[in-house]
Wavefront OBJ file of the C-alpha trace (Angstrom):
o trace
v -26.167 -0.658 -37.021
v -25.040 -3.715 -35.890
v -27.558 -4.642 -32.910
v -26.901 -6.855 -29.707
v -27.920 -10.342 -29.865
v -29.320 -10.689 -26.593
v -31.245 -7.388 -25.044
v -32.066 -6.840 -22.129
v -35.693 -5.661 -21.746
v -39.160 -6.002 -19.522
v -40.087 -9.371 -19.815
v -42.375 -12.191 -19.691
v -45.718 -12.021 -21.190
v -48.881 -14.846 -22.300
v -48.948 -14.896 -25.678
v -52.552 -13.642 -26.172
v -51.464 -10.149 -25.372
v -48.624 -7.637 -24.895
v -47.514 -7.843 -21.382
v -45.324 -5.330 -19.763
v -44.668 -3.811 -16.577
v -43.474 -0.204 -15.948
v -40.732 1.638 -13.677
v -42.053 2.797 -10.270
v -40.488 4.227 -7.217
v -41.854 3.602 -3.457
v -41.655 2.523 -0.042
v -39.293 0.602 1.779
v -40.166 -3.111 2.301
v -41.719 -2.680 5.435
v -44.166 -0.240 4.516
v -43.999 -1.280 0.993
v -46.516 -3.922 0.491
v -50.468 -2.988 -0.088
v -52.980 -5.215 -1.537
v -56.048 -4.681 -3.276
v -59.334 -6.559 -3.900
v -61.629 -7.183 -6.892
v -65.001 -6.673 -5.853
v -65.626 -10.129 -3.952
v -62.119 -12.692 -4.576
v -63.650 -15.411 -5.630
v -60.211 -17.004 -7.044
v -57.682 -17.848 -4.790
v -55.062 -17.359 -7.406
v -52.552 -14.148 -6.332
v -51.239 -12.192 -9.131
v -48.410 -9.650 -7.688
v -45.865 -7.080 -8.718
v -43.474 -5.287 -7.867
v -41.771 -1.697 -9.274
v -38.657 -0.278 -10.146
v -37.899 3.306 -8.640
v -40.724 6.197 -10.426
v -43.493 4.772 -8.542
v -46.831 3.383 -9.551
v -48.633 7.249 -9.830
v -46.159 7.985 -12.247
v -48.723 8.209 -15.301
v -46.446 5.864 -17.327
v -45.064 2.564 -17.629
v -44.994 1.427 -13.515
v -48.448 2.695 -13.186
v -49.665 1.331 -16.407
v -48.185 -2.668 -14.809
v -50.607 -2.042 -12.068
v -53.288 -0.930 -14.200
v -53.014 -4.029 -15.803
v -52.503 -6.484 -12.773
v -55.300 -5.003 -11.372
v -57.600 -5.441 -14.364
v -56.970 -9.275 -14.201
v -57.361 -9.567 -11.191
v -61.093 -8.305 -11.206
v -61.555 -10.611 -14.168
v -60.317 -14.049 -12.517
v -62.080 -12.659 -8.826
v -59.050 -12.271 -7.043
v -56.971 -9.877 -4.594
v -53.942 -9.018 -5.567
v -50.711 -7.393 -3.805
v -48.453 -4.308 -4.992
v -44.793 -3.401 -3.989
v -42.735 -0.031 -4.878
v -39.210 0.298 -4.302
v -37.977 3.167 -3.530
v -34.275 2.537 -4.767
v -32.273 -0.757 -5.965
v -31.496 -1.751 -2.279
v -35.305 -2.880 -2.382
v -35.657 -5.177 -5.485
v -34.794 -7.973 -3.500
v -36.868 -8.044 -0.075
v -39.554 -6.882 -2.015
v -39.730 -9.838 -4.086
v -38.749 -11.985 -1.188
v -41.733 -10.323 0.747
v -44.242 -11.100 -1.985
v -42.783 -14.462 -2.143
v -43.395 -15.141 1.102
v -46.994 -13.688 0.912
v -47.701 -16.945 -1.401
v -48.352 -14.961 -5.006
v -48.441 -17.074 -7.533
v -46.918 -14.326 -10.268
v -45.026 -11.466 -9.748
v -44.699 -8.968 -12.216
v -41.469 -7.495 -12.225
v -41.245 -3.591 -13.437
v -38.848 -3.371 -15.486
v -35.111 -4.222 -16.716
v -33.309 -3.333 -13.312
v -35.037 -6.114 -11.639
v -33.494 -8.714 -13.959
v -30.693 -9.475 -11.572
v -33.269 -10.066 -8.053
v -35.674 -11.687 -10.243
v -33.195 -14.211 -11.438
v -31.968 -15.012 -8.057
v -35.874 -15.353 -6.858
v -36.997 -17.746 -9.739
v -34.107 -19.698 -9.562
v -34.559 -20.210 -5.689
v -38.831 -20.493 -5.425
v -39.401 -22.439 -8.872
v -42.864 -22.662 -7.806
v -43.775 -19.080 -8.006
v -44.189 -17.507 -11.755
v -42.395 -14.435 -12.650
v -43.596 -11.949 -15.877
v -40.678 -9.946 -16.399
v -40.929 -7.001 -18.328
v -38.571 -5.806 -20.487
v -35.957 -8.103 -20.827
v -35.590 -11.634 -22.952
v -32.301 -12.067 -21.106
v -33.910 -14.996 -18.110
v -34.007 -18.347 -20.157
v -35.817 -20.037 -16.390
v -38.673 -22.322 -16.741
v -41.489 -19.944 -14.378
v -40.299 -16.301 -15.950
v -41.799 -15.283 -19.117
v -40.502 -12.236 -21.472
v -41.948 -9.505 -22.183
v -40.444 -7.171 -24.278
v -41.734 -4.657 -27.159
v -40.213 -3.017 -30.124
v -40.810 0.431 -29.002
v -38.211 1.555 -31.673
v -41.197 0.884 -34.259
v -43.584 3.327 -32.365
v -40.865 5.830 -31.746
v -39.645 5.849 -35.675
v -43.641 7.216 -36.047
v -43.402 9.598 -32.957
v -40.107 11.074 -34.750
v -41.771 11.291 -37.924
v -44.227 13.009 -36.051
v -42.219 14.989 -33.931
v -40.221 16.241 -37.258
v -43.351 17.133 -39.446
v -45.333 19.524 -36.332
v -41.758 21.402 -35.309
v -41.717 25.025 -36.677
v -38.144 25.222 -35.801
v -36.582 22.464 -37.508
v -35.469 21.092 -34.023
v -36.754 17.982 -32.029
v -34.815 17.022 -28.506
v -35.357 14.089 -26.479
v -33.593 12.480 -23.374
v -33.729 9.643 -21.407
v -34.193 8.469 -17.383
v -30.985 5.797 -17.849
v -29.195 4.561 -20.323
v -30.610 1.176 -20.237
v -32.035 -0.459 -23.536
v -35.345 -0.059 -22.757
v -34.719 3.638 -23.034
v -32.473 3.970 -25.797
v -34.646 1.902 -28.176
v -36.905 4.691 -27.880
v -34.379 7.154 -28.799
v -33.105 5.280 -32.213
v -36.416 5.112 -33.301
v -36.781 8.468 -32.785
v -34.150 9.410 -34.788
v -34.551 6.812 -37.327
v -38.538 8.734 -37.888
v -36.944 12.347 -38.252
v -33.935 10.357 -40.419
v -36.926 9.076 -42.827
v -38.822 12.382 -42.593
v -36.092 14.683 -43.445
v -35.211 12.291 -46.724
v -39.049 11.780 -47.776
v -39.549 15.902 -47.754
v -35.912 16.874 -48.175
v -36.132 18.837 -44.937
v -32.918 19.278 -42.266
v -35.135 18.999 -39.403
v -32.607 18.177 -36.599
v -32.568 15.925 -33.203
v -30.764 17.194 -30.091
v -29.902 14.880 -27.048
v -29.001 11.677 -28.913
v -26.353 10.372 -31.516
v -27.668 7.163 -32.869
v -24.274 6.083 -34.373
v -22.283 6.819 -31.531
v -25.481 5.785 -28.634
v -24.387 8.611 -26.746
v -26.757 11.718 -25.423
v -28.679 12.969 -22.838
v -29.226 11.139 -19.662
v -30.958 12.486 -16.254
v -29.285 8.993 -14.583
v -32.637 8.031 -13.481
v -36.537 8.449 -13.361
v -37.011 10.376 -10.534
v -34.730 13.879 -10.608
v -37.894 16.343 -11.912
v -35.057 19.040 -11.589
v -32.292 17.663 -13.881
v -35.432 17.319 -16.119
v -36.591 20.755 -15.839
v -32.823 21.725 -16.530
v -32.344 19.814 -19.330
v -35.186 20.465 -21.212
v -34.535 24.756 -20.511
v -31.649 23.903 -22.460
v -32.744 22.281 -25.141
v -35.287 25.277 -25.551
v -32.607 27.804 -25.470
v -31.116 25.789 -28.346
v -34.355 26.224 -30.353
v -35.924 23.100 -29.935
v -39.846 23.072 -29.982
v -40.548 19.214 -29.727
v -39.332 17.723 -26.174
v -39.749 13.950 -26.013
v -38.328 12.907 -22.401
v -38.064 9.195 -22.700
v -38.433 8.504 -18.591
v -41.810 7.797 -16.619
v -42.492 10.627 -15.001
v -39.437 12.701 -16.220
v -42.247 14.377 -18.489
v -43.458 16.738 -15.513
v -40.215 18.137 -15.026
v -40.151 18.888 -18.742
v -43.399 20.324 -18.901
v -42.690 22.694 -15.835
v -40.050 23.880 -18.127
v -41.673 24.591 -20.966
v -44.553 26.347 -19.032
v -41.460 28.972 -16.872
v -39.807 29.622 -20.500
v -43.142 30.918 -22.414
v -41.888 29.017 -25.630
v -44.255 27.699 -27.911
v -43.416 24.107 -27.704
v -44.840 20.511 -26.602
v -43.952 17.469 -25.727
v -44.243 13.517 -26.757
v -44.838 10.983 -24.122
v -43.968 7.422 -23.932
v -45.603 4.467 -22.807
v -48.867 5.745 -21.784
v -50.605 7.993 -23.658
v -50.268 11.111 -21.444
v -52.764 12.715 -22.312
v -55.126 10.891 -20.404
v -52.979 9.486 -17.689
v -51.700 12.981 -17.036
v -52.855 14.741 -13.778
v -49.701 16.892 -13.015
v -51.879 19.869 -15.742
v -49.173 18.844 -18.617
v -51.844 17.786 -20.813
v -52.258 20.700 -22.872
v -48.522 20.612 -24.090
v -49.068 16.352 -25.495
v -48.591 16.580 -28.804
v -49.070 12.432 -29.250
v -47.503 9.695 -27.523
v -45.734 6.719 -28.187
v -47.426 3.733 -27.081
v -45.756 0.619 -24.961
v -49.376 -1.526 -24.513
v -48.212 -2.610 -20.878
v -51.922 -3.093 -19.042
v -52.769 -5.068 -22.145
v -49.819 -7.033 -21.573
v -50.333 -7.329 -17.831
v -53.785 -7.806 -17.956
v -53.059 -11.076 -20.288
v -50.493 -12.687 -18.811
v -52.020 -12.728 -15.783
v -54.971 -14.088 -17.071
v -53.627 -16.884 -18.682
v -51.313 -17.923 -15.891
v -54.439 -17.946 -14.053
v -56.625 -20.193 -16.025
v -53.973 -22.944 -14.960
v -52.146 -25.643 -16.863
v -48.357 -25.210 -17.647
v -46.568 -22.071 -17.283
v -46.503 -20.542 -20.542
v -42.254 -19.278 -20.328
v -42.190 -17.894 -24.461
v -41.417 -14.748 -24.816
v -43.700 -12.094 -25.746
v -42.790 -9.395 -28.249
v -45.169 -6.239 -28.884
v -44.993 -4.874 -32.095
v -46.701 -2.247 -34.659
v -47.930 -5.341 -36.596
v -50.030 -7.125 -33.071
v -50.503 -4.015 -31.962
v -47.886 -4.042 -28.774
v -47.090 -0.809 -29.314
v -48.629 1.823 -31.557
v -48.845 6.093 -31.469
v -51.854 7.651 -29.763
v -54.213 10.232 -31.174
v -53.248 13.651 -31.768
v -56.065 14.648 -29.344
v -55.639 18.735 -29.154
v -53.328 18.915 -31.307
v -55.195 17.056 -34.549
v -56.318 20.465 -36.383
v -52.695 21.295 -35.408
v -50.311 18.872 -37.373
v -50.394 18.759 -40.807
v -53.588 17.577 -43.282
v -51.649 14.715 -45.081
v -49.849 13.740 -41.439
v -52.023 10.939 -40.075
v -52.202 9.209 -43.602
v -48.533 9.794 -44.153
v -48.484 7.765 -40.617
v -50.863 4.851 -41.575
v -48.629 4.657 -44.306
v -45.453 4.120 -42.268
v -46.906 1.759 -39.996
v -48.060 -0.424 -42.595
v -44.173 -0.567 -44.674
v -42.487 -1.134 -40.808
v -44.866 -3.544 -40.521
v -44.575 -5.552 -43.649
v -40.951 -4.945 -43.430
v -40.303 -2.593 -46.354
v -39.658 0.211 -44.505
v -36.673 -1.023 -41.767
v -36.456 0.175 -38.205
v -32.982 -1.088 -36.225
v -31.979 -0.415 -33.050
v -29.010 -1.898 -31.191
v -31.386 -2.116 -28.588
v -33.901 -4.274 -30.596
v -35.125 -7.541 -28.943
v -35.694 -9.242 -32.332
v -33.775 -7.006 -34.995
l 1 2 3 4 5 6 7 8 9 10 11 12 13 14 15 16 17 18 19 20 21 22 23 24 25 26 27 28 29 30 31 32 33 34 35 36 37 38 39 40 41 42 43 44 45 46 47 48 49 50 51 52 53 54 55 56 57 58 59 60 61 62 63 64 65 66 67 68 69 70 71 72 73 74 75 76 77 78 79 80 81 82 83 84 85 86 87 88 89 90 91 92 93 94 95 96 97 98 99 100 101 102 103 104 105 106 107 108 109 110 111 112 113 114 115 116 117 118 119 120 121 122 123 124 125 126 127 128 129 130 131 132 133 134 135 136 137 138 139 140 141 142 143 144 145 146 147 148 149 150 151 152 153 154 155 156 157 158 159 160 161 162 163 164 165 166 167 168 169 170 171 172 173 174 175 176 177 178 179 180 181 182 183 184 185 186 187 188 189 190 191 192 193 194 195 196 197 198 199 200 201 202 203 204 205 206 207 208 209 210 211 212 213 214 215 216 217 218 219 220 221 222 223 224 225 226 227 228 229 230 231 232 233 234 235 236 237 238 239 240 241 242 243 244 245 246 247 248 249 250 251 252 253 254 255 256 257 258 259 260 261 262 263 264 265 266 267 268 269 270 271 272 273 274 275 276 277 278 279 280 281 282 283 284 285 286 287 288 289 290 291 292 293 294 295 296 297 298 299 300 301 302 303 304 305 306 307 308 309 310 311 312 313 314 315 316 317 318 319 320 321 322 323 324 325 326 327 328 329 330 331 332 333 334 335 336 337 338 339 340 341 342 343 344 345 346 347 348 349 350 351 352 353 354 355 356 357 358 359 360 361 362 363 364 365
């Protein structure tokens, strides 16, 4: 497929490590704004950041940002500050607020805050900005982060396609936003390859990949367009659900629990099944990994240590290990014998490049 030249993604990350910053939902700006110690601040250096709407306790990509703002702040001896935003209205004066707080880097949560983050950098070129998720911001104090998720997802496909007993796999997404959909091609690009390699039919519900058209809930936050969804997809025989939106997963997961169907799900981003605290866990199959605290954690870090702002992008991949596929966990007597070597396998052709992944939605592809 012919893919887009210029993607818009989470961005910004120190090259030492896979930055990335995840969706969140929250407060208003004047309620909005918390901050958090390490142990004694011994640096005066403020790292920041800021969500998208989902909400930094939703187990996933927003929470994982904080997780990994958090962890570098404890290593430089610092405080650092934390914003949600409850809907787009609040990209803006919650930046502005943390601006005006005096943080030195703000990590921005995601592709919706390209367009506040932009008009932020480009007024206060003394603050630093790690924006996750897109390469689109070419400004001397934001840095890229992005990851080719559509590498971990062709595994989690594979995956999904090998485990189903019904020959059906489903997924949908929060928005239809690259971030999101590069998920979803390599998705179907993994049940593509599995189906040729064992000359199965095994099919994938809720997204075209030649057309980019499918299933959308129209954000991350709408547990019951989730639940609804995903009741459908079961009714149409599916037995793998992989909902491709933050915390979308719980409404999923309520539905396969009502139903009584024997089927599970895949997570994204975080691996679920130790984030999860909603009682989902049981139904994680695997998840597919976006390394966002690592990224976080490094870019932070390294911004810290002082010098010049290091603006390259930042792309995780299988190969650096920016994104990857969890353990099996319950499910690894479950899955088939020959699966995780059939998966090593994989990951080593996408990442020598004899097995191709593409996405329109690719940063680098």
């Amino acid at each position: 497929m012919t893919r887009i030249p210029q993607r818009l993604g989470l961005g910004g990350v120190a090259a030492v490590g896979v930055l990335a910053l995840l969706t969140a939902c929250g407060q208003a700006p004047s309620s909005a704004t918390s901050s958090g110690a390490a142990t004694k601040a011994t640096s005066k250096y403020l790292p920041c950041i800021v969500s998208d709407q989902g909400g930094f306790d939703d187990h996933s990509f927003n929470e994982l940002g904080l997780d990994g703002v958090k962890q570098a702040a404890a290593k430089i001896g610092s405080s650092y500050k934390q914003v949600q935003s409850a809907t787009a209205n609040d990209y803006a004066s919650n930046i502005n607020n943390l601006i005006a707080q005096k943080c030195n880097i703000i990590v921005a949560s995601g592709f919706n805050l390209v367009a506040a983050v932009k008009d932020a950098a480009t007024k206060s070129p003394k603050t630093d900005f790690a924006m996750i998720d897109d390469n689109s911001l070419k400004l001397p104090n934001v840095k890229p982060v992005v990851f080719e998720t559509d590498e971990a997802a062709f595994l989690g496909g594979y995956a999904a396609a090998a485990y189903s007993k019904n020959g059906v796999v489903a997924t949908y997404g929060g928005a239809q936003i690259p971030p999101v959909t590069i998920y979803m091609d390599g998705i179907a690009d993994g049940i593509a390859y599995f189906n040729t390699q064992k000359h199965k039919n095994v099919k994938l519900l809720g997204w075209n990949e030649k057309t980019q058209k499918g299933t959308f809930v129209g954000d991350f936050k709408d547990q019951n367009k989730a639940k609804t969804y995903t009741t459908n997809f079961l009714n149409a025989n599916a037995d793998v659900i992989i909902p491709v939106g933050g915390p979308l997963y719980q409404g999923a997961g309520a539905a396969i629990k009502t139903s009584g169907k024997k089927a599970v799900l895949e997570g994204v981003d975080a691996d679920l099944y130790n984030t999860d605290t909603a009682g989902y866990k049981s139904l994680m199959l695997v998840s597919i990994l976006k390394n966002i605290a690592t990224a976080a954690n490094a870019v932070v870090t390294q911004a810290a240590a002082g010098g010049t702002f290091d603006n390259s992008e930042y792309v995780g991949t299988l190969k650096n290990d920016g994104v990857g596929l969890s353990p099996f966990h319950d499910y690894e007597s479950k899955v088939p014998s020959t699966l995780a070597a059939e998966i090593d396998t994989i990951k080593q052709g996408i990442s020598d490049g004899s097995i191709k992944v593409e996405s329109p939605s690719s940063y680098t592809k």
